[in-house]
C-alpha positions in Angstrom: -17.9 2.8 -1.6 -18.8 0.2 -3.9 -15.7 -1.3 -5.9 -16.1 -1.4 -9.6 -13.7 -4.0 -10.7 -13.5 -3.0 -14.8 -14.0 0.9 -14.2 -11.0 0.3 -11.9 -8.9 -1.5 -13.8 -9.6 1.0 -16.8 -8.7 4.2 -15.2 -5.6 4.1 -15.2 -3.9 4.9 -18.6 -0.6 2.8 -17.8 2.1 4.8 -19.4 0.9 8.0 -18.7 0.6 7.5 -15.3 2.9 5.6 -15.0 5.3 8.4 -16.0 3.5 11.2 -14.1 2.9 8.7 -10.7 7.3 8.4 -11.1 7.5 11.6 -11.2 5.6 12.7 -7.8 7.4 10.1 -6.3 11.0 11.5 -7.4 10.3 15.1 -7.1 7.6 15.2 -4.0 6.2 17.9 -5.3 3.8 19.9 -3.3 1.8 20.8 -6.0 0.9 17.2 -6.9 0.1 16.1 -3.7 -2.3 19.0 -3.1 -3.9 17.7 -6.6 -4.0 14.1 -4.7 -2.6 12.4 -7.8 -0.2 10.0 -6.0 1.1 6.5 -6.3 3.5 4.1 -4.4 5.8 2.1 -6.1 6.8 -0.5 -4.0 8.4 -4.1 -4.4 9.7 -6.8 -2.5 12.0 -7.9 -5.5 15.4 -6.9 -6.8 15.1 -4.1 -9.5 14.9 -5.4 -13.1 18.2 -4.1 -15.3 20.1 -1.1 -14.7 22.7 -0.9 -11.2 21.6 -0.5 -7.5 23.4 0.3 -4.5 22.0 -1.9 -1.5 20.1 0.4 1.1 22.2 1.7 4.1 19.4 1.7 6.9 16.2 -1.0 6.8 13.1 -0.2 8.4 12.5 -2.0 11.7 8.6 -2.9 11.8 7.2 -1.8 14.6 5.0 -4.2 15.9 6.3 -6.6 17.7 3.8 -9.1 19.1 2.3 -11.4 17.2 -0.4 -13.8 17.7 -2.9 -15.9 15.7 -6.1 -13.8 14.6 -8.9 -14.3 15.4 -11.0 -15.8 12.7 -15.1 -15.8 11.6 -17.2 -12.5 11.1 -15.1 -10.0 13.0 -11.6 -10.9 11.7 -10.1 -9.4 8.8 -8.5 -12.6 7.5 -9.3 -12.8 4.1 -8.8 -11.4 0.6 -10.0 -7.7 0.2 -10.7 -5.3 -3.2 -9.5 -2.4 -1.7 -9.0 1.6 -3.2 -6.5 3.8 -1.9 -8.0 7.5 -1.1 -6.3 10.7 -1.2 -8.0 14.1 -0.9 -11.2 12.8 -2.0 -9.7 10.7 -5.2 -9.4 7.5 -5.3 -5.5 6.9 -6.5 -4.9 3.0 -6.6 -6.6 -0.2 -6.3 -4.8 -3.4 -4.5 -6.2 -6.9 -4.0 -5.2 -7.6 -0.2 -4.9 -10.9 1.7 -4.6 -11.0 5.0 -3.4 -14.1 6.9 -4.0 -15.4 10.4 -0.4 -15.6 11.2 -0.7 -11.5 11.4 0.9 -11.4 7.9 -0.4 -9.2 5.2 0.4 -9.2 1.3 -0.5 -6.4 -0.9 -0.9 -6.4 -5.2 -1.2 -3.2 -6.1 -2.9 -2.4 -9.7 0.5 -0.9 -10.9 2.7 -2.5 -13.7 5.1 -4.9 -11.9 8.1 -3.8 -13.5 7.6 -0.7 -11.1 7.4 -2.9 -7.9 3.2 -3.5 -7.1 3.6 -5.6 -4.2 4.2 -5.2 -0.6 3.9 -7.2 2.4 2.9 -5.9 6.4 2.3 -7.5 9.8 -0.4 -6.7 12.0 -2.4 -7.1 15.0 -6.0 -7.0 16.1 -8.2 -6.0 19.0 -11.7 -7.0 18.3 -12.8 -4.9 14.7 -9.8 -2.6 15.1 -6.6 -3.3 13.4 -3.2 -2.4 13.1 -0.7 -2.8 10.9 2.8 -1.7 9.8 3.1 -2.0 5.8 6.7 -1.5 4.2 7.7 -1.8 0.3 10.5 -0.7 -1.5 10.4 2.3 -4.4 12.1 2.4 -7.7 13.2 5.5 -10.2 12.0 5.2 -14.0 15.1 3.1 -14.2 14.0 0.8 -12.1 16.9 1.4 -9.5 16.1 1.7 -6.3 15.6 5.0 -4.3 15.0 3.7 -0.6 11.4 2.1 0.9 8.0 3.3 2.6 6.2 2.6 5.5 2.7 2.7 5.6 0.6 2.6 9.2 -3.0 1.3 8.8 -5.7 2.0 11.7 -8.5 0.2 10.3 -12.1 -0.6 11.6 -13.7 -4.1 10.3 -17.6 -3.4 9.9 -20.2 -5.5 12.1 -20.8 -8.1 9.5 -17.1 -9.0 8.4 -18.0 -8.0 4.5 -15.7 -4.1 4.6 -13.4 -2.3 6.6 -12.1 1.4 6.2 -9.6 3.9 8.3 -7.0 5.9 7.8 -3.5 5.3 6.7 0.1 7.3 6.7 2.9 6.8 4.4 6.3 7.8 4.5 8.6 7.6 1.8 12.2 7.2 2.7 15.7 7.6 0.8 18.2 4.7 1.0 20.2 6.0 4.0 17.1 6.5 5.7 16.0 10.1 5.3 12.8 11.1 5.4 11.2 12.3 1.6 7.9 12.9 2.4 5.1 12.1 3.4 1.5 11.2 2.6 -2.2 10.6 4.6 -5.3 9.1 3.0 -7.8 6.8 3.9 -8.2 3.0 3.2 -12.1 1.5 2.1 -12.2 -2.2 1.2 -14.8 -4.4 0.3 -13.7 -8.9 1.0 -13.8 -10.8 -1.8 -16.9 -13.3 -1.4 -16.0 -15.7 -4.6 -19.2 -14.6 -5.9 
C-alpha cells in the first residue's frame, strides 16, 4: 500500500478526532471498534497538568534475548512510514526506527500532548520479526489511565524496501486489568532519503 505522506497527514481533523479517538479509548465501545475507528494514545512521558496516581502493576516485556540484528537487505534496521490497519481502514500513521541493538521507537501522527510515542524491543529470524511494543494511555485530562502492549509478527519483503503482518494490542488499566483489546495489521514502506 503506497504511503501518501500529505493525504496522511491531512486526514486526520485533530480535534475531532482527537476527541472521538479519547473517547473509544475510555469507553471501549464495541460499536466503535466494529466501525474500526480506533487510536492509541501512548507516551513514554509524565502527563502534562492535572494529578496522576503512579501505576500499580508495569508490564514485563516479554522478550528476553537480545542480540545485534542483522543488518543489509534483509534486516529491518531502519526508519519506516508505516499505517496502522483496522478492519480495512487505515487508523494511524507512525514514523518507526528501528535500531540494531533490538530497540524500537515509535512517533505516532497524534498530537503529543496525548502521548504519540512509544518504544519496543524485538528480535529477528531471517525476514520474520518480533516484537513487544508497550506505551502508556492518557484520559482527555491528560492523567493517566494504565499502558498497552502491542505484539508485532512482521515479514520484511525480499528486497529490504517494506514489511507487513499482523499486530495485537491490549489496553490495560493502572492495576493491571485487562480493558480491551484490539487486532489489525501493520504495512510499512523504509524511508530511502529520497
Amino acid at each position: 500500500m503506497p504511503f501518501d505522506e500529505g493525504a496522511g497527514w491531512r486526514r486526520l481533523n485533530m480535534m475531532e478526532d482527537l476527541v472521538m479517538y479519547r473517547s473509544i479509548l475510555i469507553s471501549a465501545s464495541a460499536i466503535a471498534w466494529m466501525a474500526g475507528t480506533f487510536s492509541a494514545y501512548a507516551s513514554c512521558g509524565a502527563p502534562v497538568g492535572g494529578k496522576s496516581d503512579p501505576l500499580s502493576k508495569f508490564p514485563e516485556p516479554r522478550l528476553s534475548r537480545m542480540e545485534v540484528a542483522p543488518q543489509g537487505d534483509a534486516s529491518i534496521v531502519g526508519m519506516w512510514k508505516t499505517s496502522l490497519i483496522v478492519g480495512g481502514n487505515v487508523v494511524a500513521h507512525s514514523i518507526t526506527t528501528w535500531h540494531s541493538d533490538g530497540t524500537e521507537f515509535d512517533n505516532v501522527d497524534f498530537p503529543p500532548t496525548t502521548g504519540n510515542i512509544c518504544q519496543g524491543i524485538w528480535e529477528s529470524q531471517g525476514r520474520k520479526v518480533q516484537e513487544h511494543h508497550f506505551g502508556w494511555t492518557f484520559d482527555t485530562n491528560s492523567n493517566p489511565t494504565g499502558y498497552f502492549t502491542l505484539e508485532q509478527s512482521l515479514k520484511l519483503s525480499r528486497d529490504g524496501m517494506s514489511y507487513t503482518g499482523p499486530f495485537d494490542q491490549k489496553f490495560y488499566d493502572v492495576n493491571g486489568n485487562l480493558v480491551t483489546e484490539i487486532t489489525g495489521d501493520i504495512s510499512a514502506e523504509r524511508f530511502t532519503g529520497n
